[in-house]
VOGU-3710 file (C-alpha; in Angstrom, 3 decimals, decimal comma):
1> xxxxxxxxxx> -211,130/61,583/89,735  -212,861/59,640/87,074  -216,287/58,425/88,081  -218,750/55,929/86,290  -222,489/56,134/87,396  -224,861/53,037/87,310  -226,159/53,619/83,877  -222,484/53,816/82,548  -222,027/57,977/82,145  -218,343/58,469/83,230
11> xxxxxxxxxx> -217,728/61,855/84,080  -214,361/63,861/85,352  -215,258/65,104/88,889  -213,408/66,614/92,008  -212,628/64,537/95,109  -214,107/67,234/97,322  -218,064/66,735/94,887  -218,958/63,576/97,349  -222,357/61,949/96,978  -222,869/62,506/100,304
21> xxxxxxxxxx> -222,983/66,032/100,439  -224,809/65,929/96,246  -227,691/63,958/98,419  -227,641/66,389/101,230  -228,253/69,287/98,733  -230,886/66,947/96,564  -232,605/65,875/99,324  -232,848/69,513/100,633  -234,128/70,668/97,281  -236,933/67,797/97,106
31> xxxxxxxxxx> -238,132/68,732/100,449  -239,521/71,978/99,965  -242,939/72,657/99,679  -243,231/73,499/96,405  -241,173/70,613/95,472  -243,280/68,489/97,193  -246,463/69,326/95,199  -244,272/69,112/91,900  -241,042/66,961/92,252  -238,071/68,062/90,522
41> xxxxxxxxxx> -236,388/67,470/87,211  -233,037/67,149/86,411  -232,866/70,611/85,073  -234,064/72,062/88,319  -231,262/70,172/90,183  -228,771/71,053/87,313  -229,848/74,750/88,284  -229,481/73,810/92,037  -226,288/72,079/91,810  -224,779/74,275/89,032
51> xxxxxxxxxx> -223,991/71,142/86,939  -225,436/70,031/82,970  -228,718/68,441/83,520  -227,393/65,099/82,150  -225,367/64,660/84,950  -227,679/65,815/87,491  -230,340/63,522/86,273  -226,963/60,978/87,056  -227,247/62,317/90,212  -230,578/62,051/91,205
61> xxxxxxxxxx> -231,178/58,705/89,770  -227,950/57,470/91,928  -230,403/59,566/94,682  -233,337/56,969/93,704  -231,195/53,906/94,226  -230,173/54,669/97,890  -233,632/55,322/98,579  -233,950/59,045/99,343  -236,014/59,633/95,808  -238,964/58,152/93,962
71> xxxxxxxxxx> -239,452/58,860/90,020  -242,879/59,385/88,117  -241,709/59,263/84,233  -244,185/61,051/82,320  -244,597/62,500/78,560  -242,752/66,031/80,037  -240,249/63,626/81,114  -238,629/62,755/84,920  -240,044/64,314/87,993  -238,533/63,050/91,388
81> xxxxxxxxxx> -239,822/62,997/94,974  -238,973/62,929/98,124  -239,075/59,069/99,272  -241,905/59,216/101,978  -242,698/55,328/102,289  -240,134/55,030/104,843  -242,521/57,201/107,322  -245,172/54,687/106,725  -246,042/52,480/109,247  -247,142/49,014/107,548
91> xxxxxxxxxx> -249,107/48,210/110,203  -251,498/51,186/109,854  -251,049/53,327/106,819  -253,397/55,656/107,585  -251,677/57,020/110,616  -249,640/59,700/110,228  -246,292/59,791/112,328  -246,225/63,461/113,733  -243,034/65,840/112,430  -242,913/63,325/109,715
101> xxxxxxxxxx> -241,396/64,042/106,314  -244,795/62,387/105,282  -247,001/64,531/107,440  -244,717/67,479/106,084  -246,115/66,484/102,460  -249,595/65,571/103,212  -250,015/69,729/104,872  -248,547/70,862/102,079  -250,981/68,861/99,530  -254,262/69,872/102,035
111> xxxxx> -252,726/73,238/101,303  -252,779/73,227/97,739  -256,036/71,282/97,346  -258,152/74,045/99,629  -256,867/77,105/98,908
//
């Protein structure tokens, strides 16, 4: 089927290539530790998701809109996160909600930042 993302890239994909399951394996990918610390760029996800890294940068920006991704965009380029403001409670953002993907990312900073 023919497909035209936000930004206007049409692409040519199969029926079976839903977003649903391209977030499920983004969203994956940008919760591992490592990515965590670093985010991921739309080369890593064209790696992950065996795709050109124009169209997984498609892909994760699509990822951004619903929510599940933040962007920095820096000199090296785009670097996306896991969205954690959705574990933050507004009425105290200093507390931590336990088994949070939040808390997940704040051990894994402590981590890096000690050791």
């Amino acid at each position: 089927m023919l497909r035209k993302f936000d930004s206007g890239v049409m692409v040519i994909q199969n029926k079976t290539h839903s977003d649903e399951e391209v977030f499920s394996r983004i969203k994956s990918m940008a919760s591992k530790p490592n990515a965590l610390r670093t985010g991921i760029s739309p080369s890593d996800a064209a790696m992950t998701l065996g795709i050109a890294p124009a169209l997984a940068k498609e892909h994760l920006l699509a990822a951004e809109s619903k929510g599940l991704l933040c962007r920095d965009i820096s000199p090296e380029g785009f670097r996306f996160y896991v969205n954690v403001f959705p574990d933050l409670d507004p009425s105290n953002i200093f507390m931590i909600k336990p088994h949070s993907l939040f808390s997940v990312w704040v051990s894994t900073a402590a981590a890096v930042a000690s050791g």
